[in-house]
Structures are given as structure tokens and as C-alpha cells.
C-alpha positions as CSV (number, residue, x, y, z in Angstrom):
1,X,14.6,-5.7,-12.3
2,X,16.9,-7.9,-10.0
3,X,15.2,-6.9,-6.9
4,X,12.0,-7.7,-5.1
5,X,9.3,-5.1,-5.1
6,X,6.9,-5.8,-2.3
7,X,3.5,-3.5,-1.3
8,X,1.3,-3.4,1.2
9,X,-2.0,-2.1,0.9
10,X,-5.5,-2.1,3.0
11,X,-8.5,0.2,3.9
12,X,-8.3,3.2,6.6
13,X,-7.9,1.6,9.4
14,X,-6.7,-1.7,8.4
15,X,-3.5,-0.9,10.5
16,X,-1.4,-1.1,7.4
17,X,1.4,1.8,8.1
18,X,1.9,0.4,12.1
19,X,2.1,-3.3,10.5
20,X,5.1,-2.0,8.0
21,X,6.6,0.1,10.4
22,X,7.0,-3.4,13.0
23,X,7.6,-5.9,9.8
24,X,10.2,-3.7,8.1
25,X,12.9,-4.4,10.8
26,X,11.8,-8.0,11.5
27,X,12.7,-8.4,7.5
28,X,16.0,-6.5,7.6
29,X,17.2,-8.8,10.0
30,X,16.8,-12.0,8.0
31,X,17.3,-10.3,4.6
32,X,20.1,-11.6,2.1
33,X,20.5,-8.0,0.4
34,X,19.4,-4.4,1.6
35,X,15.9,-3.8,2.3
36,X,14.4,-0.5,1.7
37,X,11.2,1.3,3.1
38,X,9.3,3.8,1.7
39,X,5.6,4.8,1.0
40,X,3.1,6.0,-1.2
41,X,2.1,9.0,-1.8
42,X,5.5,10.0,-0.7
43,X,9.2,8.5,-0.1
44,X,11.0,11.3,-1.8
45,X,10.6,15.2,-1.7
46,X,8.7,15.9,-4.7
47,X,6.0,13.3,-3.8
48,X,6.0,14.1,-0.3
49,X,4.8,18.0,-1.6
50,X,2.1,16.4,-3.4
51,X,1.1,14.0,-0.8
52,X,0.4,17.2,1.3
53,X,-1.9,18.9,-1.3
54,X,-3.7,15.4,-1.7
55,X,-4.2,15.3,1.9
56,X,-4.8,18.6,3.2
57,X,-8.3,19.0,4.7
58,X,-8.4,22.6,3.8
59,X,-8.4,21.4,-0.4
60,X,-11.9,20.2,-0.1
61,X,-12.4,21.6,-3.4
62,X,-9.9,19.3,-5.5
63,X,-11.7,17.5,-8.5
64,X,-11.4,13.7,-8.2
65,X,-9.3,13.6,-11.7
66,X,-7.1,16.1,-10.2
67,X,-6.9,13.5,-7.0
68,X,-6.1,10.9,-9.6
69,X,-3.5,12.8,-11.3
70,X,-1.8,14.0,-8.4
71,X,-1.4,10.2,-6.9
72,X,0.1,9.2,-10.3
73,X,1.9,12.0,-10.8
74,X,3.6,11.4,-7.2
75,X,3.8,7.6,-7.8
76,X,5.8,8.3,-11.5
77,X,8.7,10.5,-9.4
78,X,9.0,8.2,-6.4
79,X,9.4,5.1,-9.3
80,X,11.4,6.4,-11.5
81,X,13.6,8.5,-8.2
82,X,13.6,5.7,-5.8
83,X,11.9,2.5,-6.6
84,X,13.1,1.3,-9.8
85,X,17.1,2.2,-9.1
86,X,16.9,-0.3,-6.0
87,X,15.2,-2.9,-8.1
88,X,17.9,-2.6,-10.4
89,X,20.6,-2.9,-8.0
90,X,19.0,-6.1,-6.8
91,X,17.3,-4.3,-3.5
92,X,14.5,-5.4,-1.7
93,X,11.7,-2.5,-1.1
94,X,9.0,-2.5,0.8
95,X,6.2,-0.1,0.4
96,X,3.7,1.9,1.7
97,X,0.4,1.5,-1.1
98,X,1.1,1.6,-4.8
99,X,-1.2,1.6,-8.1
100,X,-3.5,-0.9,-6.0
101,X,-5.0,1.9,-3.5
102,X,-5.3,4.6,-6.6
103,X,-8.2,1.3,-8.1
104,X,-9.4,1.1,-5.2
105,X,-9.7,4.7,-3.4
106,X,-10.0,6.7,-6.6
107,X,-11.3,4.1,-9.5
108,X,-14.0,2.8,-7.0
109,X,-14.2,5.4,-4.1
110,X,-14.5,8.5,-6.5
111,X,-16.3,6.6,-8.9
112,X,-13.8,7.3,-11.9
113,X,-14.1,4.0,-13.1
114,X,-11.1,0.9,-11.9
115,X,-10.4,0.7,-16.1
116,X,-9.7,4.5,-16.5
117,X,-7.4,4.7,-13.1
118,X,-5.6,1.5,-14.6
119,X,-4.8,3.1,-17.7
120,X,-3.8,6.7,-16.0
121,X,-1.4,4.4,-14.0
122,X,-0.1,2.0,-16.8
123,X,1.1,5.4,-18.6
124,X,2.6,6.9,-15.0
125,X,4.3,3.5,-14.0
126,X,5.0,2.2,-17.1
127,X,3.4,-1.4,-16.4
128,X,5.5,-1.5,-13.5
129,X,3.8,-3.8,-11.2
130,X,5.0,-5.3,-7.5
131,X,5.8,-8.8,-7.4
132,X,4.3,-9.6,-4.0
133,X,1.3,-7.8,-2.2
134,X,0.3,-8.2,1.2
135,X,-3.6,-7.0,1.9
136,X,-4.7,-6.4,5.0
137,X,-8.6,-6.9,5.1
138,X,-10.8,-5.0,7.4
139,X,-14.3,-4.1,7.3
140,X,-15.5,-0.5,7.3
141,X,-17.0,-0.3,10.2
142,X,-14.0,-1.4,12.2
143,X,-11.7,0.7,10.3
144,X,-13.4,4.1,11.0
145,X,-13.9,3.2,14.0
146,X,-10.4,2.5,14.3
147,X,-9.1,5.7,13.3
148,X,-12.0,7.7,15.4
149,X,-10.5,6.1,18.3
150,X,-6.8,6.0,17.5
151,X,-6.3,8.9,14.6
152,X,-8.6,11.8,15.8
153,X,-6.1,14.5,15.7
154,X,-4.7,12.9,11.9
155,X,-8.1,12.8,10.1
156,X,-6.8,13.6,6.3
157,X,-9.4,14.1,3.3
158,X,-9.7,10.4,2.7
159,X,-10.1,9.4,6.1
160,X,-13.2,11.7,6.4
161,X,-15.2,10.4,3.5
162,X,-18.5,8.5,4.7
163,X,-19.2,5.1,5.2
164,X,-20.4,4.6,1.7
165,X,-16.9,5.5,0.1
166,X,-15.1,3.1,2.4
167,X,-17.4,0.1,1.5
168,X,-16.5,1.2,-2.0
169,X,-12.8,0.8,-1.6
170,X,-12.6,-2.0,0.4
171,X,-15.3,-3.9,-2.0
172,X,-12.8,-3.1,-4.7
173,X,-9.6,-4.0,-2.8
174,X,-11.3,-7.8,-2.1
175,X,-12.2,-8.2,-6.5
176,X,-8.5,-6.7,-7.0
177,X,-7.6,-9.7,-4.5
178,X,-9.6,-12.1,-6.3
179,X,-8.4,-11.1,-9.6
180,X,-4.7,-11.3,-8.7
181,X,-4.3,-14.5,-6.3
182,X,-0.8,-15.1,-7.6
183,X,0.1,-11.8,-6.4
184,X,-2.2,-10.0,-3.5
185,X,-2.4,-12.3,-0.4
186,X,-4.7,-11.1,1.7
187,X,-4.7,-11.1,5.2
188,X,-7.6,-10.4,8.0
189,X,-6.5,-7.5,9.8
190,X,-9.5,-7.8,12.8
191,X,-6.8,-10.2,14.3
192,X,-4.7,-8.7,17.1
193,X,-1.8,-6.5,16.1
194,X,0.9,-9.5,16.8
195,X,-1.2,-11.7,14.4
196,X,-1.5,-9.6,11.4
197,X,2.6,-8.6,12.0
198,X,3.9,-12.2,12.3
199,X,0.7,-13.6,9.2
200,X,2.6,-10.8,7.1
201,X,6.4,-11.5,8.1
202,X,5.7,-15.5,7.0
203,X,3.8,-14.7,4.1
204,X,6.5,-12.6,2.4
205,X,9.7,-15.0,4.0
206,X,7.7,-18.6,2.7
207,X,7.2,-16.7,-0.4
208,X,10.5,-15.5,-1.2
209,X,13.4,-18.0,0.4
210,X,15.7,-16.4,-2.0
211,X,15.8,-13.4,-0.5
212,X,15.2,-14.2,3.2
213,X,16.9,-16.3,5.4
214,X,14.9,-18.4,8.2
215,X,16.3,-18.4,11.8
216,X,16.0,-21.4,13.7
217,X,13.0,-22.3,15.5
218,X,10.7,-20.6,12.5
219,X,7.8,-23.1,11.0
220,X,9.0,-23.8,7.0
């Protein structure tokens, strides 16, 4: 891979999707080679089918291994469709949530176990892993509350799981962080909106000089 393969993951409410949706253009306009958004589950057709099964309120039924397989099965298309041919032509993407939210949300929320959703995701990705990951840290509380005030008329099947499951995930998220310092920098996302966007845009541009450029005026 010639590229740079760059995540960003947090807990419901974290603010996660508005922060990429702001940083993605900020980076494109300092970026040395093409820069490519996308998300997880999702970002091509295929995965964007299964995203909507995952997600649907009405599939309140759906096993927690069929969750898990579903997310990997999602995440093998959109790598092997999208990801991994912009690596290879030496692209920069930028993602929505990869293997990181399936240990978290269904290794930890579900209670399937963070080794058994590792190994279901070493066989989907291939050991594929992203070489920088921004995590933007919120606590439970503040996260629900986020989306009850801002995401009422989006609440998906994740988003309506109890307290309990969101400690969970967000407990596992901060040992993933701890685990992985080299990679995961983790960020508090209880700061205001302009914070968290311009903590994220220098983390990933002091990390990666090669593949950013700094305008005048920014801090080194």
C-alpha cells in the first residue's frame, strides 16, 4: 500500500460523522495527492444494502453473530471495492469507522468476546489495518444525550441500546486506545465542535508531513 489509510472512530454521540464531514475538505485543501472519503458500514453499493439491514429498527430480531457477520461482510466489499485500490494508487482515504467499532460495538457491546470479533475481521480484512486513527472520546451520558437532543428522528438499532451497552463500547474503545498508542490518538470530544475539528486536522497533518502540506501561519 502506497497510500495513507486514516479512520476515525468514537461512541454515538461523539460527533464523529459532523467532525469528518468539516475535516475532509480542510485536508483536501492541503493534501499532496487525492484524498478520498468514505464510511463504514457503507461507501459502496453492496455495503450500503447491508448497512440498511444492520440498521433498520424494524430487524430487532437479528442475532448478534449475524450483526458481526453482516459488518464484516460489508467491510470485506468496501476494502477489497474501494479502499485497498486507492491505497495502491498512493491515495489518501479517510474513513467513517473500520474494524475498531466492530471490537468495540459488537466484541464488547454484544458481548461476543473483542478476541473472536478480531479474528472474524483478520479473515474479512485480511490483516488490513489503518495507519492512523483519530478517537474521539465522549462519555455515555453526553453522547445519548447528544443524539436525544440532536438525532431524534435518526435513532438506528445501535443508537437505541441502553446505557449499559454504551459504557461497554466506549470502555472498550479507551483499552483499544491504550493498546494501540502508536496508532489511535484519541481526542476529547466534550470540547466545542471547532476544538475537536481543528485537534483532529493537526493531529493527522503533524503526523503525516509527507502527505500534507502546511499553510502559512499553522503552528509546526
Amino acid at each position: 500500500m502506497n497510500g495513507l489509510f486514516i479512520t476515525i472512530e468514537g461512541p454515538d454521540g461523539a460527533g464523529k460523522t459532523s467532525v469528518l464531514n468539516e475535516l475532509f475538505p480542510l485536508l483536501k485543501n492541503v493534501a499532496k495527492t487525492e484524498i478520498i472519503q468514505t464510511r463504514e458500514p457503507g461507501g459502496i453499493p453492496i455495503a450500503e444494502e447491508i448497512r440498511a439491514v444492520i440498521l433498520d429498527p424494524k430487524n430487532d430480531r437479528m442475532d448478534e453473530r449475524t450483526e458481526a457477520l453482516l459488518y464484516a461482510a460489508a467491510r470485506r466489499q468496501h476494502l477489497v471495492e474501494k479502499v485497498l485500490p486507492a491505497l495502491a494508487e498512493g491515495k489518501i482515504v479517510l474513513c467513517d469507522r473500520f474494524v475498531d467499532s466492530s471490537l468495540a460495538y459488537q466484541g464488547a457491546g454484544r458481548r461476543i468476546g473483542v478476541s473472536e470479533i478480531a479474528r472474524l475481521n483478520e479473515f474479512a480484512t485480511e490483516g488490513t489495518t489503518p495507519d492512523f486513527t483519530l478517537y474521539l472520546d465522549v462519555d455515555s451520558d453526553t453522547g445519548l444525550r447528544r443524539i436525544e437532543e440532536h438525532r431524534h428522528d435518526q435513532i438506528d438499532r445501535l443508537d437505541s441500546e441502553g446505557l449499559e451497552f454504551h459504557q461497554r463500547v466506549r470502555h472498550a474503545y479507551l483499552k483499544l486506545a491504550e493498546e494501540n498508542p502508536e496508532r489511535i490518538h484519541k481526542i476529547d470530544a466534550r470540547q466545542s465542535f471547532e476544538e475537536v475539528l481543528q485537534t483532529s486536522y493537526h493531529a493527522i497533518i503533524d503526523q503525516y508531513p509527507q502527505f500534507f502540506e502546511k499553510q502559512e501561519g499553522e503552528r509546526s
